[in-house]
C-alpha positions as CSV (number, residue, x, y, z in Angstrom):
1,X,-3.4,-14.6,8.6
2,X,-4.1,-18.0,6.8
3,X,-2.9,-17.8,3.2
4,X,-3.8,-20.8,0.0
5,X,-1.6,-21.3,-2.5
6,X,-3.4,-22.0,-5.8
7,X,-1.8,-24.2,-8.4
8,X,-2.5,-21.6,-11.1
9,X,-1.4,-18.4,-10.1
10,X,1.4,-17.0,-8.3
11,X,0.4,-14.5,-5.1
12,X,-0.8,-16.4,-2.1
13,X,-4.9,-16.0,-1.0
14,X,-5.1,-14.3,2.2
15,X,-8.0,-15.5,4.1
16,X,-10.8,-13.4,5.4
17,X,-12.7,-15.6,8.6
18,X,-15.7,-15.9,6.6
19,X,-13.9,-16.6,2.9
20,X,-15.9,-18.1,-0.3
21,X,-14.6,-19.2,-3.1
22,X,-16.8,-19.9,-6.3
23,X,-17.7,-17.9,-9.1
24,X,-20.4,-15.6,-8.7
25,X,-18.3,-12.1,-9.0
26,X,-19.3,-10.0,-5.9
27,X,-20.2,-12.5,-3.7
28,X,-16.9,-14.2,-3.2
29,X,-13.9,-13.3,-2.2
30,X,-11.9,-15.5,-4.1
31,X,-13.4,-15.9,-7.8
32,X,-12.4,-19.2,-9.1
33,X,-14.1,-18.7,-13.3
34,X,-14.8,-22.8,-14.7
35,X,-18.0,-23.4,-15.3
36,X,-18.0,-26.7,-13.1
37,X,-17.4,-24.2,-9.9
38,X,-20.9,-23.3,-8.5
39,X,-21.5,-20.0,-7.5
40,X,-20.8,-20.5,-4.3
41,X,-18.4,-23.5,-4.3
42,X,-17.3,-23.6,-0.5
43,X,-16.8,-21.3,2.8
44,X,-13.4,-21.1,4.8
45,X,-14.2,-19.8,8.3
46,X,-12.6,-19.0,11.1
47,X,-13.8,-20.3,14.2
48,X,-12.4,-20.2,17.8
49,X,-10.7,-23.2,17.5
50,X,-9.5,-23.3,13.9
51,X,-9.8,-22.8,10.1
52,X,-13.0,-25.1,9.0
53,X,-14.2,-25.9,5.5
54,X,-17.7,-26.1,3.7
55,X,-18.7,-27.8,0.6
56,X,-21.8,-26.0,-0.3
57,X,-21.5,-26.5,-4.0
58,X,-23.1,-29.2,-6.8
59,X,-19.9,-30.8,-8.0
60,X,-17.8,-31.1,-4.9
61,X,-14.7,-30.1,-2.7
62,X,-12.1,-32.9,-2.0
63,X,-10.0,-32.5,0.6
64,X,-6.4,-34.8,0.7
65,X,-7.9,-37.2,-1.8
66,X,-11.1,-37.1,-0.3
67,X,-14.3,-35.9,-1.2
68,X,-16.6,-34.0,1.7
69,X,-20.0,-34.3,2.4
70,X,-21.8,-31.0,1.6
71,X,-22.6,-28.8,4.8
72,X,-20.3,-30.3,7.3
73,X,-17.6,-28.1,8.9
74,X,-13.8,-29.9,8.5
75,X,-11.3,-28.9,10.1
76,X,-8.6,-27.9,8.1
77,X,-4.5,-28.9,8.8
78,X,-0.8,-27.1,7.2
79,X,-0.8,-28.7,3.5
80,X,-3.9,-30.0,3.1
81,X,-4.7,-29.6,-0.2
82,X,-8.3,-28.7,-1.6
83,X,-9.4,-29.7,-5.1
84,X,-12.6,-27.9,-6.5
85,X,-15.0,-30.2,-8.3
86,X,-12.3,-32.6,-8.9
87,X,-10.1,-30.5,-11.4
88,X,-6.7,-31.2,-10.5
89,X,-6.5,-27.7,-12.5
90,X,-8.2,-26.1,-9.3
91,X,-5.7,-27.5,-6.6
92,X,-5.3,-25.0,-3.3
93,X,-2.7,-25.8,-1.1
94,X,-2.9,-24.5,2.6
95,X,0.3,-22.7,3.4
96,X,-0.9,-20.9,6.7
97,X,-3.2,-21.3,9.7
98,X,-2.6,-18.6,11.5
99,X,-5.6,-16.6,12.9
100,X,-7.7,-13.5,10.7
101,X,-5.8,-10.2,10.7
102,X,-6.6,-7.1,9.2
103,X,-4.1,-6.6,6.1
104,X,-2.8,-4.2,3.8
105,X,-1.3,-5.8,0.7
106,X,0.8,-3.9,-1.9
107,X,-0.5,-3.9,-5.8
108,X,1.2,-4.4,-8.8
109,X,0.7,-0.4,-9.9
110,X,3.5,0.7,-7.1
111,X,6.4,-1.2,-6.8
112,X,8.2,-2.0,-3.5
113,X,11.8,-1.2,-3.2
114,X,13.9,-3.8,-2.1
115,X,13.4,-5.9,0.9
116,X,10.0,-4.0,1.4
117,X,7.0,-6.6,2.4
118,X,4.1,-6.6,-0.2
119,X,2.0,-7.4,3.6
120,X,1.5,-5.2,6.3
121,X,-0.1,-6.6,9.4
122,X,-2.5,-4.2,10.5
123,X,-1.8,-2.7,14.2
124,X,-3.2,0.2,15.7
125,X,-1.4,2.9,14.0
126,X,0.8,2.4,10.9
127,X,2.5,5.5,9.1
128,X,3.0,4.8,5.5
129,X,5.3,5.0,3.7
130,X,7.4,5.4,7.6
131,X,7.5,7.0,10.6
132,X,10.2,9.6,10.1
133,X,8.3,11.1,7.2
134,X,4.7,9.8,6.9
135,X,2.5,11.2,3.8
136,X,-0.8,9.0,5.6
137,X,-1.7,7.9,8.8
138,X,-3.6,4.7,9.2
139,X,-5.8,3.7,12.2
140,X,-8.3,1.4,13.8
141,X,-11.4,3.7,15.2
142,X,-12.4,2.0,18.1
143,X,-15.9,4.0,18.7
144,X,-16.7,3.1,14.8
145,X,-14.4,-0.1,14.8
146,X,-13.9,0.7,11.5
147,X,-10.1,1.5,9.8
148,X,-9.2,5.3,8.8
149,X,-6.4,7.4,7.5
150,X,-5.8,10.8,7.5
151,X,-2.8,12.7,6.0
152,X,-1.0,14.6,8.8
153,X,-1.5,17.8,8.0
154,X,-5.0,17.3,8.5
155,X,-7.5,16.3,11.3
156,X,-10.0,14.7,8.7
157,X,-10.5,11.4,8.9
158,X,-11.7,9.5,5.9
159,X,-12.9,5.3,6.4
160,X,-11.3,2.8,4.6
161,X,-13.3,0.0,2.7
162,X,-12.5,-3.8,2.5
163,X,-10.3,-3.9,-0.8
164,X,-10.3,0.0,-1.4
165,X,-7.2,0.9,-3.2
């Protein structure tokens, strides 16, 4: 899963392959709230070969030092670093590459005990919180090719939403 580091907060930015950043709540999935960010500032997408960047927005995206032209595709490298509208205060760094993947991410509500990941990599089946005593049983439907979970004490499945907590 591709990840961005922003300058400003700590927790890394997993990418989804069709990711916006701007600041239209809703319609993004990474809000970024200054008022020179358009609504809409620029797309990261995933594409067979690669992670590609957009500039779809009025005050512009620079990549490394330089700025883009709007609505051309660039292919983005480990480190580059992405400035929003030329606000060194809205400075992404790209820590990861790797291709889309379906995550589950812990939230600050329930903490993790020690050496737990805050990440899980979705496979086909996960049993949270373990195998040896699961309380929920994730999976991929193929015939909806949507995710569920069920508890396993029950055969009813319920669907899972992007971002559902």
């Amino acid at each position: 899963m591709a990840t961005l580091q922003s300058n400003t907060q700590l927790s890394p930015i997993f990418l989804k392959s069709y990711h916006r950043l701007g600041r239209l709540p809703y319609s993004v999935e990474t809000l970024v709230e200054c008022p020179e960010i358009s609504r809409i500032h620029c797309i990261i997408e995933w594409k067979s070969d690669g992670w590609f960047i957009r500039d779809v927005s009025k005050n512009g995206v620079w990549l490394n030092g330089s700025q883009l032209a709007t609505n051309q595709d660039i292919k983005l490298s480990l480190n580059d670093l992405i400035v929003l509208a030329n606000n060194p205060s809205l400075q992404f760094q790209v820590t990861s590459l790797d291709a889309p993947r379906d995550l589950l991410l812990a939230i600050e509500k329930y903490p993790l005990t020690h050496g737990e990941s805050d990440v899980v990599a979705l496979e086909k089946y996960h049993f949270l919180p373990d195998e040896h005593s699961p309380e929920l049983i994730i999976y991929f439907d193929a015939s909806s090719q949507s995710w569920c979970y069920e508890s396993p004490n029950s055969s009813e499945s319920t669907f899972l939403a992007d971002g559902q907590q």
